[in-house]
N, C-alpha and C positions, 0 to 999 in steps of 0.2 A: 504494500500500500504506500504509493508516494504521496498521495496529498496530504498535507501539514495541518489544512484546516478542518475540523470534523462538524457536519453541520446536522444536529437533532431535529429529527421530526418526529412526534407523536401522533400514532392513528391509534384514539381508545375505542374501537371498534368491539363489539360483542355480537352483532345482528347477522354477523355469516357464521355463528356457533350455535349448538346447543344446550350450554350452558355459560349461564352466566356470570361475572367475574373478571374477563379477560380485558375489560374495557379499560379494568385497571391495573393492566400491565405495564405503562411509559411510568404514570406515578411512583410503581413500585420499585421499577430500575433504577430510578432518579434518587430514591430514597434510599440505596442500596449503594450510591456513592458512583456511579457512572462516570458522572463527568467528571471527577475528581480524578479515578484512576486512568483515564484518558488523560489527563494534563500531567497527570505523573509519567506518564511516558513521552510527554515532551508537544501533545498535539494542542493546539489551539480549540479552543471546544465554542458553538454557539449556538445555543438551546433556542430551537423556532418556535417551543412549545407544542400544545397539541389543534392538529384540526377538531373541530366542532361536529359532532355528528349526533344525530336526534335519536335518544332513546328509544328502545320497544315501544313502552307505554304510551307513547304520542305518534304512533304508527297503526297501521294495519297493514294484514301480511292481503295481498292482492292474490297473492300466487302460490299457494302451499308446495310447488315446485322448483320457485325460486322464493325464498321467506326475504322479505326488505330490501327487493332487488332494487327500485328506484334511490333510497336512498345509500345504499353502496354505491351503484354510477355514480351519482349527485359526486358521494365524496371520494372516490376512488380517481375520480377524474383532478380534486381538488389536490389528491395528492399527487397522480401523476405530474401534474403542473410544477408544487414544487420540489419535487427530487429533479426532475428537469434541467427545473434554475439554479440547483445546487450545482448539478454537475456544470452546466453551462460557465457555472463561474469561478468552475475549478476546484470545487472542494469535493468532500465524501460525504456523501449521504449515509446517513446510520437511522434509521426507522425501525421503532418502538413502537410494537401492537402489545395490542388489541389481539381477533383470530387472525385467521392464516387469509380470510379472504384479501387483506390489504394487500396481498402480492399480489392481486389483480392492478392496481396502481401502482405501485413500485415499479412493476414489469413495464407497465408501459409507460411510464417517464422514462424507463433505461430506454426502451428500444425507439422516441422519438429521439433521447438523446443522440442514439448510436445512429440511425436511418437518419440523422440532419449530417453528420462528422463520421459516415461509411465507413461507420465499424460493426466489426458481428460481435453478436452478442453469444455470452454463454452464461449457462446459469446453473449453479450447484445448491442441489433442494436435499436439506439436511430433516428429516421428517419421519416419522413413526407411520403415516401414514404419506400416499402419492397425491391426494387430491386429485384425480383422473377422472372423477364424477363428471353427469352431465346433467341437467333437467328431468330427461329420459333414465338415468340409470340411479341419480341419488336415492337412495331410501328414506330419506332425510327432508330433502330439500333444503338441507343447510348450504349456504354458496360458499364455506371455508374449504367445503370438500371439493371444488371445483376450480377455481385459479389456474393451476397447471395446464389442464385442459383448453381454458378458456386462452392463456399466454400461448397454447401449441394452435391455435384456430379448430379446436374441438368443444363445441357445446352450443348456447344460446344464441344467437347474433350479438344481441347487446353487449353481451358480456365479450364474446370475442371481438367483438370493435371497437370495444372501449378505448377511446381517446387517438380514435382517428387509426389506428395501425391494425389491421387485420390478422397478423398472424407475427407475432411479435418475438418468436423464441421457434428454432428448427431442433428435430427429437435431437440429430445427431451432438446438439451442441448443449446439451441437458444430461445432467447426472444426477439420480437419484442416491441417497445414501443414510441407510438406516432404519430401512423400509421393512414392518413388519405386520402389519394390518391394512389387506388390501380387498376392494369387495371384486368379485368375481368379474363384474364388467369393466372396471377398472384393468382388472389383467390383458384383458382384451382388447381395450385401447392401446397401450404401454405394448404388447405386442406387436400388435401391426404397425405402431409408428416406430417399434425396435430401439425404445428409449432404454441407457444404459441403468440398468437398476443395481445396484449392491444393497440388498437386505440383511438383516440378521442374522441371517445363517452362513451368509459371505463373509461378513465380518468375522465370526467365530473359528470359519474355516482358515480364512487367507490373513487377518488380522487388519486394522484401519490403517494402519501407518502406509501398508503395501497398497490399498486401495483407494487413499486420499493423494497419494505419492500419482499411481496412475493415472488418474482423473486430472490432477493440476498442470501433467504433462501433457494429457494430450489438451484442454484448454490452452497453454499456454503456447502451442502449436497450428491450431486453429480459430483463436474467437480472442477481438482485441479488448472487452471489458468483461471482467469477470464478475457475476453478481452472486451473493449467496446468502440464500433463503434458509434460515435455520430456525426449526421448530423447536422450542423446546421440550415438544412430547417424545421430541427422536430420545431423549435419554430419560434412564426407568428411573420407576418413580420415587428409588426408595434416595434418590439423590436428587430429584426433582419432583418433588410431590405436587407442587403448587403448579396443573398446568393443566389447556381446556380438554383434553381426550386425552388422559394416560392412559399405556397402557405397559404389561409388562413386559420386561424382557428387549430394555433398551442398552442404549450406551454408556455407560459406565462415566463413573466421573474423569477417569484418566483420561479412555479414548474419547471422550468431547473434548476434552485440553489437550490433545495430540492432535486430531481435526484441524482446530483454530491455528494451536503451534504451527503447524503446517503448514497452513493457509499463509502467516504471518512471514514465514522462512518465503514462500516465494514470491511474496512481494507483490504480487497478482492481483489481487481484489481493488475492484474498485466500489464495492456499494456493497453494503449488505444492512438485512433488516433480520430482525426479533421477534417472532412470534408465540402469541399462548402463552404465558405466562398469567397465572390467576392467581393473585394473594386469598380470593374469597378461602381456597380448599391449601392455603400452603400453611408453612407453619414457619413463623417470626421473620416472614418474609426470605427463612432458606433457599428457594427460587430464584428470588430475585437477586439475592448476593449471589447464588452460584452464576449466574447468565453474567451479571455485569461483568467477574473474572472470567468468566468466557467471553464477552465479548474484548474486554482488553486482554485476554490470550491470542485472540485473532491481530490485535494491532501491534504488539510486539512485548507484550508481558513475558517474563522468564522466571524459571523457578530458579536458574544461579545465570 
């Protein structure tokens, strides 16, 4: 990561989950000393605050297929805008959710950034779950399950046209990693568009360090900004309790801080964002201190 200035944004998002909580996940990072340990490794820190987004209770769901779709666009779009102008003006975007649907915005601020300055994009989705949902295949109807899909041009229209870009992210340049609860039609997508997946059982077999090592290589070989989507359900829960769909049988507190380590060694990343993080279900905000040291392990935190 070369950019020097790190610029915060907050999406308290809860209305693409099923449970709620997650909205207040930017507060609890923030409270957990963030931006502190960011300046102790030397970066410039400028907190934008959070975007504004209208509660359940002053909504109705229009779409049982898609729950609060208008007002995710509304504000996915608001974010798009400014991770945009972040990068446009040279800094790093760092985005604190809310759920996982806020990567429907993040993605596409990166890819008008990259499709204005012809560059490819690549994106490393660090997730317990793929989000490969579509309208047709959710059980749910929650749109956190959906993002991925909707960044590959798989799902809604709206949601895959969000903010002008059609098809904002190609499989080849997509790495999933962490992946351990996936629903059947989801496999199905992920299949035919032959998106590189490393699950839990990859990781057990081959170990992360061999699999984050691979993936960084070949990004760093084909796609000139590297973004990474990191759930904090990808890791179990008995080291992250406080998060919106735990489930068991994730990553370990080491290998999430060899992930980042990783990350941080090749200097590669240029955006990344936080998601799911719920104080409602954590305990003395354990979650949120562990992410924020995750998140300054990806920028260049060392244990000596």
């Amino acid at each position: 990561m070369s950019r020097e200035i790190v610029s915060i944004i907050g999406f308290p998002i809860d209305l693409g989950a099923g449970r709620r909580g997650v909205d207040m996940g930017p507060s609890a990072l923030r409270i957990a000393g963030l931006q502190g340990k960011l300046e102790k490794l030397g970066y410039t820190v400028k907190d934008n605050g959070d975007i504004k987004i209208e509660i359940m209770e002053r909504q109705k769901i229009q779409n049982p297929k898609l729950k609060y779709l208008n007002e995710i666009l509304k504000t996915s779009k608001i974010l798009a805008a400014k991770v945009e102008k972040v990068l446009a003006n040279g800094d790093f975007p760092l985005c604190l959710g809310g759920d996982h649907s806020m990567a429907l915005g993040t993605i596409a601020g990166i890819a008008a950034h990259c499709k204005k300055n012809k560059l490819k994009l690549g994106v490393i989705w660090i997730d317990a779950h793929t989000d490969m949902n579509t309208e047709e295949t959710s059980p749910s109807g929650n749109i956190h399950g959906m993002p991925l899909a909707a960044s590959l041009g798989i799902g809604n229209s709206k949601l895959v046209n969000l903010y002008g870009i059609a098809t904002k992210l190609k499989p080849e340049n997509c790495a999933l990693i962490g992946i351990r609860s996936i629903d059947e039609a989801e496999k199905l997508n992920i299949k035919k568009l032959k998106i590189p997946v490393a699950t839990m059982a990859d990781i057990d077999k081959t170990g992360v360090y061999r699999i984050i090592v691979k993936t960084l290589k070949h990004f760093q070989n084909n796609v000139d900004h590297i973004h990474v989507s990191f759930d904090v359900d990808s890791v179990d829960p008995t080291v992250a309790p406080g998060v919106g769909t735990p489930v068991a049988g994730g990553l370990s507190y080491r290998e999430a801080h060899l992930i980042m380590e990783t990350i941080a060694e090749c200097g590669c990343m240029s955006s990344l964002e936080i998601t799911e993080v719920n104080p409602i279900i954590d305990h003395e905000n354990k979650t949120a201190v562990f992410t924020a040291d995750l998140i300054a392990s990806s920028m260049g935190q060392r244990i000596f």
